[in-house]
C-alpha positions as CSV (number, residue, x, y, z in Angstrom):
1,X,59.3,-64.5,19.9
2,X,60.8,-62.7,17.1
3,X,61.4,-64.7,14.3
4,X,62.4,-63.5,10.6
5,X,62.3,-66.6,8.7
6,X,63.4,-70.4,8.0
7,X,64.5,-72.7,5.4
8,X,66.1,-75.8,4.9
9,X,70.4,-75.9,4.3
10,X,72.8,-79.1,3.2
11,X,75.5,-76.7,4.3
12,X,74.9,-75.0,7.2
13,X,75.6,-77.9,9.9
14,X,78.2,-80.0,8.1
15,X,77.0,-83.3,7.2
16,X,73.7,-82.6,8.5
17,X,70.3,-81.9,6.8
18,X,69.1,-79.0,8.7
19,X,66.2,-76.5,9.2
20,X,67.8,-73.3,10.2
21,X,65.6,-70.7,12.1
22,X,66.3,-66.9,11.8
23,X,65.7,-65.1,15.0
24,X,65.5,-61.1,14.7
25,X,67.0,-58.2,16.6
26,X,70.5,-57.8,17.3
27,X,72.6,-54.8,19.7
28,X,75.5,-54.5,17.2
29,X,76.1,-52.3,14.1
30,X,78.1,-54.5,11.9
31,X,79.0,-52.4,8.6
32,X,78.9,-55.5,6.7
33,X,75.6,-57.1,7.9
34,X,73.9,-58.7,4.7
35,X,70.8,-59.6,7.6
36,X,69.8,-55.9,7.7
37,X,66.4,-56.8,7.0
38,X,66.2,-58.6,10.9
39,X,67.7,-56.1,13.0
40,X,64.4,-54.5,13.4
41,X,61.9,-57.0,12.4
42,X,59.4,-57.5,14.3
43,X,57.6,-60.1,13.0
44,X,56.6,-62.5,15.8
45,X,55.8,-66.3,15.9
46,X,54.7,-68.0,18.8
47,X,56.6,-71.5,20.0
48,X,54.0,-73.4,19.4
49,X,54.1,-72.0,15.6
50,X,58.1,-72.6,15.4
51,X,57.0,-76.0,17.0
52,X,54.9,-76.7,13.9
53,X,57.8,-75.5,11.6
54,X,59.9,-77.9,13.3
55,X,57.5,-81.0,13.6
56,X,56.6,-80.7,10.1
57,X,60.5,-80.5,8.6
58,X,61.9,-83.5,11.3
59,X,61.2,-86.0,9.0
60,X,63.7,-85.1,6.6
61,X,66.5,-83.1,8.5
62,X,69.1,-84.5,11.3
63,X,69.5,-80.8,13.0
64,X,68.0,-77.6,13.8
65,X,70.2,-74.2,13.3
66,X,69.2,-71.4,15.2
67,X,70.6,-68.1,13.8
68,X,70.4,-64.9,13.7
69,X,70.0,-61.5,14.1
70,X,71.4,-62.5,17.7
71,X,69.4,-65.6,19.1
72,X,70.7,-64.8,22.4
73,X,69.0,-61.6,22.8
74,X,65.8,-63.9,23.0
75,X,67.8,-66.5,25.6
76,X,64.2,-67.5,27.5
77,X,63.1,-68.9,23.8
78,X,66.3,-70.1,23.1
79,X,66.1,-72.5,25.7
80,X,62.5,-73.1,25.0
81,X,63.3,-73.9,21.6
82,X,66.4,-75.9,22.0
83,X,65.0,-78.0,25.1
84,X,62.3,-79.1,22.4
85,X,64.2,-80.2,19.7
86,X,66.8,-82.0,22.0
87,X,63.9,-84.2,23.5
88,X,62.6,-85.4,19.8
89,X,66.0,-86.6,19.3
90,X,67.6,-83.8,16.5
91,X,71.2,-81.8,16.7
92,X,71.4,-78.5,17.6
93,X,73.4,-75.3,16.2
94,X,73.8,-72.2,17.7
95,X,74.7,-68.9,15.3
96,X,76.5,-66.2,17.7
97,X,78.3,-63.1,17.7
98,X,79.4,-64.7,21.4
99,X,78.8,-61.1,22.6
100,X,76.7,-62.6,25.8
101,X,79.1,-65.4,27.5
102,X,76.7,-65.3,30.5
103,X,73.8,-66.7,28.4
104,X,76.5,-69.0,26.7
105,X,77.3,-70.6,29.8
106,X,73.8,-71.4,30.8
107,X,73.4,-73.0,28.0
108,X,75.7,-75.3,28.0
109,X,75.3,-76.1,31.5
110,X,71.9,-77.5,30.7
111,X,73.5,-79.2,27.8
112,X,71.9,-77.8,24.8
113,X,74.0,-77.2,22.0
114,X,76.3,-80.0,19.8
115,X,77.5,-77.2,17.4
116,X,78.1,-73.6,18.0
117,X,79.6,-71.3,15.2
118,X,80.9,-67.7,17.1
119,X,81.3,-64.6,14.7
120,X,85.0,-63.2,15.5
121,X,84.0,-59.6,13.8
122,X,87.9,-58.6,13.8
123,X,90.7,-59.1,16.0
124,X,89.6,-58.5,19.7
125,X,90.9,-55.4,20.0
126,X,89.7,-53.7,16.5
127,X,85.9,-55.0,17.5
128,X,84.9,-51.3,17.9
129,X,85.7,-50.2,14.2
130,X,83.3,-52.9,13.0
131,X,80.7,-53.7,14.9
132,X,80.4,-50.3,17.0
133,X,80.9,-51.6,20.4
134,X,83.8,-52.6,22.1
135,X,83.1,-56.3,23.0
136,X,85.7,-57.7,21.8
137,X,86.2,-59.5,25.8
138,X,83.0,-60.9,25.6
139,X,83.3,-62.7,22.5
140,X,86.8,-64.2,23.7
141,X,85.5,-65.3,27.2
142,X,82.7,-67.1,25.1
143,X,85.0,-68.7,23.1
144,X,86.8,-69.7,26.2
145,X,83.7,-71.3,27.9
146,X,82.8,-73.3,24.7
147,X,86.4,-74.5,24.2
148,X,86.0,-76.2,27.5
149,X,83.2,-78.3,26.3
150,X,84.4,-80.8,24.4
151,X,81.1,-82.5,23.6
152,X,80.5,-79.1,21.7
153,X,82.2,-78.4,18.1
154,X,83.0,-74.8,17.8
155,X,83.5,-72.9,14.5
156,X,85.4,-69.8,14.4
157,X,84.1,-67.5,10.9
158,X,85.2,-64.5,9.9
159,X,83.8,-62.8,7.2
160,X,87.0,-61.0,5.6
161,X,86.6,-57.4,3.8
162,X,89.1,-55.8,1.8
163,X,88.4,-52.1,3.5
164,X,87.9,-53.2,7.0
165,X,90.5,-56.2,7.4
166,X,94.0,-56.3,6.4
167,X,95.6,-60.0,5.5
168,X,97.7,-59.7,8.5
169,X,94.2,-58.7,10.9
170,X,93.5,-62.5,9.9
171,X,96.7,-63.3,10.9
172,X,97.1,-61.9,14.2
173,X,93.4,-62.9,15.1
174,X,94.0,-66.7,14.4
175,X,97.1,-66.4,16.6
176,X,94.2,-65.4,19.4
177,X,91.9,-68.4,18.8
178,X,91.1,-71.5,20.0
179,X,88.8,-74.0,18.0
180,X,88.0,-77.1,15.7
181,X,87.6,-74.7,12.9
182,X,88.4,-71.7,11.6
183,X,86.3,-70.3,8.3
184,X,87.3,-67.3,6.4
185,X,84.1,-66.0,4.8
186,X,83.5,-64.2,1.7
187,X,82.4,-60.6,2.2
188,X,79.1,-59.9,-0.1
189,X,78.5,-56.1,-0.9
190,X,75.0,-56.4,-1.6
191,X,71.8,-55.3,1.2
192,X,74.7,-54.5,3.6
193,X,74.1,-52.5,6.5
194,X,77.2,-49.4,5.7
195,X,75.8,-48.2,2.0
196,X,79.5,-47.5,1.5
197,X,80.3,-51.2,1.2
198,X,78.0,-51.6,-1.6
199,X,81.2,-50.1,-3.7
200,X,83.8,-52.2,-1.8
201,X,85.0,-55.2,-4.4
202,X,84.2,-58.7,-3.3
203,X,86.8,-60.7,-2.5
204,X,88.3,-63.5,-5.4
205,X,88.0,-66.6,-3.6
206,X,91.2,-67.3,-4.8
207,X,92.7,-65.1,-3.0
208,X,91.0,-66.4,0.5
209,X,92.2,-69.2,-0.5
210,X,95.6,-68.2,-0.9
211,X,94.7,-66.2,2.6
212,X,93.7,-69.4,4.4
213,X,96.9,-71.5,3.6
214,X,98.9,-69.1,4.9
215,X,97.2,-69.1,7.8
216,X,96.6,-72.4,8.2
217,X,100.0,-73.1,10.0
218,X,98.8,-71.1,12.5
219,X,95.5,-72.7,13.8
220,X,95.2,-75.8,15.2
221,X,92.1,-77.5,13.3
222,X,90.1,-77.5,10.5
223,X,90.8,-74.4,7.9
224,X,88.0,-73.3,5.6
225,X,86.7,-70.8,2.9
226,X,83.3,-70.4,2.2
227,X,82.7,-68.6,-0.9
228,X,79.9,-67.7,-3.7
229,X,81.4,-68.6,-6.5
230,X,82.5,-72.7,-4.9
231,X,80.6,-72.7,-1.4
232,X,82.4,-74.3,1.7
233,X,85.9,-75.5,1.0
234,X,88.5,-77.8,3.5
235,X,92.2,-76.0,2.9
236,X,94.0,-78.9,2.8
């Protein structure tokens, strides 16, 4: 399998102690990728090496996070990988741009996943402009299947920037969700995939913040901004 890298994150399964692993390649063009390095990497592990990587963190971690690149582009090893680390007893997380609700539904069927957070690039309509594919249906149907797990948390994230979202994008798309949470994420202009982003200011978290109360109203869960500058934050 293809695998870019791993580490350990406080953050990235809430409450949890996790080890997240990075799986390469990925069919979409996002401008503002800041994971360019795994679109093409082909640096390969086999499962019994991610087995190791696993078995050798479990003593300290409660979950394992499986992100991305697009994990699902890899959905034999997926399940490989996930099977395992339900049977020694951890959490699992699945990172997703959602754009394969086929390969989301299997998984669920077999009950793998406990947490899944789904990328929602733009409003559904607008997914062409930045991702480069029109898959904005996909991504809603997968929302759709999780939503009707309810022994699966979902997390809606957006990662909001200035030249490719507007304030009312954000609105509009949260009137088209469904979820337990909704995160409005900080766009980073460094090692992203559109060199032309590099000049685009980074959002002041204030602002998201001022962003996500407005929205808040609108979403029935848990609103939050994750930032550089003061990490994950609950809008209250």
């Amino acid at each position: 399998m293809y695998v870019g890298g791993t580490l350990i994150s406080s953050v990235e399964f809430h409450g949890n102690m996790s080890l997240v692993i990075f799986m390469s390649k990925c069919p979409l063009a996002c401008r503002y990728c800041h994971n360019v390095e795994l679109l093409e990497d082909n640096t390969q592990k086999t499962f019994d090496e991610v087995k190791s990587d696993i078995d050798n963190a479990c003593d300290f971690i409660d979950a394992v996070v499986i992100s991305g690149g697009e994990p699902l582009m890899q959905m034999d090893a997926l399940v490989d990988l996930f099977t395992y680390i339900k049977s020694i007893g951890l959490k699992t997380k699945l990172d997703t741009s959602g754009i394969y609700p086929d390969k989301i539904e299997k998984l669920l069927k077999l009950n793998l996943l406990d947490f899944v957070s789904l990328d929602i690039k733009a409003p559904f309509e607008k997914y062409r402009k930045v991702t480069g594919a029109d898959v904005g249906f996909e991504v809603k149907k997968s929302m759709k299947l999780i939503n009707v797990d309810s022994n699966v948390c979902l997390e809606l994230r957006t990662t909001y920037v200035p030249t490719l979202h507007t304030k009312k994008d954000i609105r509009n798309l949260v009137n088209d969700v469904e979820g337990d949470i909704y995160t409005i994420q900080q766009f980073r202009n460094r090692n992203v995939l559109d060199p032309a982003l590099e000049k685009v200011d980074v959002p002041n978290p204030h602002d998201l913040k001022k962003l996500a109360l407005d929205i808040k109203p609108l979403f029935d869960g848990i609103v939050k901004v994750k930032s550089g500058e003061f990490g994950e934050e609950i809008i209250g």
